[in-house]
N, C-alpha and C positions, 0 to 999 in steps of 0.2 A: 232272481231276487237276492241271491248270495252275492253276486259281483255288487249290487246297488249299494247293499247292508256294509260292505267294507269301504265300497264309496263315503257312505256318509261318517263312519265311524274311523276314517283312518285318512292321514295324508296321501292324497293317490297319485300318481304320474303315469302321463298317457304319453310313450316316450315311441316313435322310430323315425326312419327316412321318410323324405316327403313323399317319394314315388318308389315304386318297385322297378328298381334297376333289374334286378337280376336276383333269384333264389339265395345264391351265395352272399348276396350284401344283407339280406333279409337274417339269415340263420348269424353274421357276424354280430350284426347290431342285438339282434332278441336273445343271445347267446349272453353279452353284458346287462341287456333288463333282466331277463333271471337271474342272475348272481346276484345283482342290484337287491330286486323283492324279496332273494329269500337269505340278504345280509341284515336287512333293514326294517322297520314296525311299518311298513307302508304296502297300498298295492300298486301295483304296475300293471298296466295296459298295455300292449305293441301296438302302434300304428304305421299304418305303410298306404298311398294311392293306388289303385289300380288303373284310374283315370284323373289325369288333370286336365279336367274339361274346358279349364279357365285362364291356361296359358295364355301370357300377352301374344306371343306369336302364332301362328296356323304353322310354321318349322319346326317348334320347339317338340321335346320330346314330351309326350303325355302318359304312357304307362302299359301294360300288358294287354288293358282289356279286362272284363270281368271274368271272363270262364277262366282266364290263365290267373287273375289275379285272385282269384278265389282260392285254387288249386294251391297257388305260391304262399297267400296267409293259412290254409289247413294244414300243411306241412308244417308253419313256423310253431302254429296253436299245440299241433299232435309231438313235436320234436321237442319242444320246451316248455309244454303246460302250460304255456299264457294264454291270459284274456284278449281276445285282439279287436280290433277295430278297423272300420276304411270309412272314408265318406260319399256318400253318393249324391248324383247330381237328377234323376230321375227317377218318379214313383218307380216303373216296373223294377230298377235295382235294389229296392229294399226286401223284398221277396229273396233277390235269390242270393244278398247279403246276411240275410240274417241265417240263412242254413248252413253259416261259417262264426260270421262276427258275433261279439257279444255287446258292441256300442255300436251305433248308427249314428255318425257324425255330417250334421247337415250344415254343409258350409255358409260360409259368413253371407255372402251372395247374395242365398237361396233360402236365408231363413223365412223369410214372409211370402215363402211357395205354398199354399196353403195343403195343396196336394200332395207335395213332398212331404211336410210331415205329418200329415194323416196316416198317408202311407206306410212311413216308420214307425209311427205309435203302432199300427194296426198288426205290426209283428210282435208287439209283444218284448222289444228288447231297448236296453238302456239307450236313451237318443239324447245326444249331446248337441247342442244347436250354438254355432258360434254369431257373436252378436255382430250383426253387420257394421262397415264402417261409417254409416249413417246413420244408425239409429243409437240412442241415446240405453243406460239401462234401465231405464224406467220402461222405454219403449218394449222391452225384452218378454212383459208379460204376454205380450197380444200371442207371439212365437208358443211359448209356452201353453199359456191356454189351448191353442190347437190340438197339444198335443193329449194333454191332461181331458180334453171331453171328447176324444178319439179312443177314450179309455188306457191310458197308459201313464203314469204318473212315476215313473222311473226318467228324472229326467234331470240333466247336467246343464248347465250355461257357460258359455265361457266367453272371457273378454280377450278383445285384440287388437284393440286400439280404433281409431277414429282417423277418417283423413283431414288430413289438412293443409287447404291448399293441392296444388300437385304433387304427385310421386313422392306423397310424404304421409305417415303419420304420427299421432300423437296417443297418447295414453292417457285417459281421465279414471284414474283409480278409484273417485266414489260410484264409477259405476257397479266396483266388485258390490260395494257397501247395498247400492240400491237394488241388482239380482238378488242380493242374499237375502233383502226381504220377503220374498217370495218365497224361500222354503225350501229352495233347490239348491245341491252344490253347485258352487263357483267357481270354477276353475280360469287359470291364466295362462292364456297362449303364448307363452314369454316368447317364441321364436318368429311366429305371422308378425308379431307387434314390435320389430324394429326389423320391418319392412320398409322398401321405398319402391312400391307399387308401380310397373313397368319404366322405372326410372334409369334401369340400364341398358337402354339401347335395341330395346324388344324381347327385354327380360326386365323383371325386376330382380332391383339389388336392394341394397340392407346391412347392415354391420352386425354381428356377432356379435361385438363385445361385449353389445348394450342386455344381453339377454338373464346375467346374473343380476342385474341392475332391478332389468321388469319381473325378476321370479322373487326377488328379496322387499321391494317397494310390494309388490301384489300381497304377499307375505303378511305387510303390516297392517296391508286392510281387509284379512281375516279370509284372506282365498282358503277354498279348501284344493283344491289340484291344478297340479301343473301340465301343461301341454309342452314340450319340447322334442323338436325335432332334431336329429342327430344323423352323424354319417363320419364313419372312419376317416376320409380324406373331401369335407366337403365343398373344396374348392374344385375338385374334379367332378360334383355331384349334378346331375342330371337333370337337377331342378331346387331352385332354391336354398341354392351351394352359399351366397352370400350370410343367410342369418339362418343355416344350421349352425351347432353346436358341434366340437369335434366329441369323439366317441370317447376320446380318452381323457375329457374334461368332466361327465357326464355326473360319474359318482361322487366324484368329488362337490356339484353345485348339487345335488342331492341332499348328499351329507351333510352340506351344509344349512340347508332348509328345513331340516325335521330335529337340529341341534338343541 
């Protein structure tokens, strides 16, 4: 209830790599969110995948695994005091995430799996539900409700834009406005949301640039958190290297946003 309470009363950012390369990229990145939290009036999050279930390709790299990835975010939790998070793709992974994570992030996909997030309500821990790119935010309550009469009313929304057309999306920013009627922080995915969804070649690609763009526009239509993903060198990164954030731009688009 401590993490939720700073949620609602403070700028929060849910900030790391999309996947768990390897220990060492984990302790780099969560190394910069703690300095970040404890420079700044804000809280910070680490997030990292254990599993990217959703890769365009069956090649691509997907992540450790849950037992390894578990292992990999209680280290980063126990070395640097942060709140951390992963997202999971399956009831039985909410179970043996939340005896690490402190959010249960139900991807964009998989929000109207009803048993998915039953299942993460039923732990008892902050469940973040990103808005699919098909459903509208109005649409966003039905998600929500599942979770809130599963008994758990600790609950995040976040926007990520809309497709449109192929390998493209868009951003309709009164979505932020119509989640926030509901009573729930709103959070922006500035970095999923200038995606172009398996547009490169059996990956998707995306532009970076655009990400100060979507955290500043979200900004003016009263978001309370930011979702951004980052990676020291994310052209070399393992998954979603296109519209990460470089590590050493981070503080600064930060800083900029709680000015």
């Amino acid at each position: 209830m401590a993490l939720y309470k700073d949620i609602i009363e403070k700028p929060f950012f849910i900030v790391g790599p999309c996947v768990m390369e390897n220990q060492e990229l984990l302790y780099t990145v969560a190394e910069k969110v703690a300095e970040i939290g404890s420079k700044y009036p804000v809280t910070v999050v680490f997030k990292s995948s254990f599993d990217k279930a959703n890769r365009t390709s069956v090649h691509a790299y997907r992540g450790p695994g849950l037992t390894k990835g578990m292992e990999m975010l209680n280290n980063v939790k126990e070395k640097f005091g942060l709140p951390v998070t992963t997202d999971i793709h399956e009831p039985f992974q909410a179970v043996a995430c939340a005896e690490v994570v402190d959010i249960l992030q139900i991807p964009a996909f998989l929000c109207r799996q009803t048993d998915l997030l039953v299942a993460a309500a039923e732990t008892g821990k902050i469940v973040n539900i990103k808005k699919a790119q098909f459903l509208s935010g109005q649409d966003m309550f039905y998600p929500a409700q599942k979770v809130k009469e599963s008994g758990n009313e600790q609950i995040i929304l976040t926007e990520r834009g809309n497709s449109f057309g192929y390998n493209n999306l868009v951003v309709d920013f009164r979505n932020i406005y119509d989640m926030k009627e509901f009573g729930y922080p709103v959070c922006m995915d500035c970095t999923h949301s200038v995606q172009r969804p398996g547009g490169a070649g059996g990956k998707t690609g995306g532009d970076r640039k655009f990400v100060p763009n979507m955290a500043h526009a979200a900004r003016a239509f009263g978001v309370s958190g930011y979702f951004i993903e980052t990676h020291p060198d994310p052209d070399h990164a393992l998954s979603d290297g296109p519209n990460m954030l470089y590590l050493k731009d981070l503080e600064e688009l930060i800083k900029s946003l709680i000015e």
